[in-house]
Structures are given as structure tokens and as C-alpha cells.
C-alpha positions as CSV (number, residue, x, y, z in Angstrom):
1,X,-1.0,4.5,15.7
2,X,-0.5,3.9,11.9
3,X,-1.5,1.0,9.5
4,X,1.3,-1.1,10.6
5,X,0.3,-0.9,14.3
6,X,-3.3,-1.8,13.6
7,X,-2.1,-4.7,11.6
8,X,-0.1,-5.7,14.8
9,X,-2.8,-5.9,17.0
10,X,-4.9,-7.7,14.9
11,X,-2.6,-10.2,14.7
12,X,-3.0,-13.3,17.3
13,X,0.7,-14.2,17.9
14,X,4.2,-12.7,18.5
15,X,4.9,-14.7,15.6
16,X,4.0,-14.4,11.5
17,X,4.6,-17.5,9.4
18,X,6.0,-16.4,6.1
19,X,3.0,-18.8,4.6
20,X,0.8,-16.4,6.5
21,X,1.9,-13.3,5.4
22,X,-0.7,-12.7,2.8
23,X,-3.4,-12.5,5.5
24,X,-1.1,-10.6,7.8
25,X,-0.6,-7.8,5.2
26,X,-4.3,-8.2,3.6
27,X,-3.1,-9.9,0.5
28,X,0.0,-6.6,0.1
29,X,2.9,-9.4,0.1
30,X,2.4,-12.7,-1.3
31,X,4.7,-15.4,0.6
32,X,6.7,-16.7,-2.7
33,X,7.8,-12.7,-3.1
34,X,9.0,-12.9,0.6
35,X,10.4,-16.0,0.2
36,X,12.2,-14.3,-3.1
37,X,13.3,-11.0,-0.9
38,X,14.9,-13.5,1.4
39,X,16.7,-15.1,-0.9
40,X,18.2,-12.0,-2.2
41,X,18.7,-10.9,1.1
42,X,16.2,-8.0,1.2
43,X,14.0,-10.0,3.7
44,X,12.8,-9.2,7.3
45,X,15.7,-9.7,10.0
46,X,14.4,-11.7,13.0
47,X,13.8,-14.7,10.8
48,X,13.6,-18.3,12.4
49,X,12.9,-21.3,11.1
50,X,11.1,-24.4,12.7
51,X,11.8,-27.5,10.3
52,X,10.4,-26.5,6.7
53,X,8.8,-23.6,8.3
54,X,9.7,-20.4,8.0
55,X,8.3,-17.5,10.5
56,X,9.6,-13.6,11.8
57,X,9.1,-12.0,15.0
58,X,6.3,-9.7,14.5
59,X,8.2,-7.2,15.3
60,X,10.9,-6.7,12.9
61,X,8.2,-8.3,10.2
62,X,6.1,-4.5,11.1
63,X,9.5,-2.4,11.0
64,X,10.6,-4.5,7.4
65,X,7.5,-3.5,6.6
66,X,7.9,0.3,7.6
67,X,10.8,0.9,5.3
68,X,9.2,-0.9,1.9
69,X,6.3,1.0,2.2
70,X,6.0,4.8,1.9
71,X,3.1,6.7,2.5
72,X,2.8,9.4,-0.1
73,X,2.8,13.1,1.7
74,X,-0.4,14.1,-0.5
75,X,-2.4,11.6,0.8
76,X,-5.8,12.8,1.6
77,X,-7.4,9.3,2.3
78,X,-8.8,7.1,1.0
79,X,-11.1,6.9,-2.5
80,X,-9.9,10.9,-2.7
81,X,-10.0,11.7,-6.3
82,X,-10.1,15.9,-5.2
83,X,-7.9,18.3,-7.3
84,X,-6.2,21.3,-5.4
């Protein structure tokens, strides 16, 4: 399970409203840069829209989210200031 699992089962719906994505990702994306990557057309796919409102299945949100982010291979957690 990895960061982007945990943040999937913390989450209460099948569903992220792109006005909610600040708390989803613990303030990593702000909504008006998603909105932006959308507009572009670097946004999550499974994208819906209900009136004004803009959401993503959670699913595709968490695999969007799993290509933008890399996790650096010399990671040794977090706080680690060590020197090898």
C-alpha cells in the first residue's frame, strides 16, 4: 500500500470534487492548479461534471496522481537529513 492508497481509503466517497482536492491531497494540489491542468489538458481522465461542479472518479484522480508524483529512489523517510 503506498501514499496514494492510504489517501483512498481515507477518503468517504467514490467521488473527489475538484473544490475538494486540496483536502484530498493534504493541501499537495490546490483546485485552481487542477482546474488550470484541465484546461490544458494535463488533467485527471474520468472527469464529470454535475452543473457548475466539477468532480473525478477516485480512481483515475489516484492513478493521475501516480504519474505526477515521483518518489525519489534515495528516499530514506521522512525528516532524514543522514549522509551516506
Amino acid at each position: 500500500m503506498d501514499i496514494f492508497d492510504k489517501m483512498k481509503d481515507h477518503w468517504p466517497s467514490a467521488a473527489v470534487a475538484q473544490t475538494s482536492v486540496g483536502d484530498f491531497t493534504g493541501g499537495l494540489i490546490n483546485p485552481r492548479t487542477l482546474a488550470n491542468l484541465n484546461s490544458l489538458g494535463q488533467g485527471p481522465n474520468g472527469k464529470y461534471r454535475l452543473g457548475r461542479t466539477v468532480f473525478y472518479d477516485i480512481d483515475f484522480f489516484v492513478v493521475w496522481m501516480r504519474d505526477r508524483f515521483n518518489q525519489t529512489s534515495n528516499d530514506t523517510g521522512c525528516g532524514s537529513n543522514e549522509r551516506t
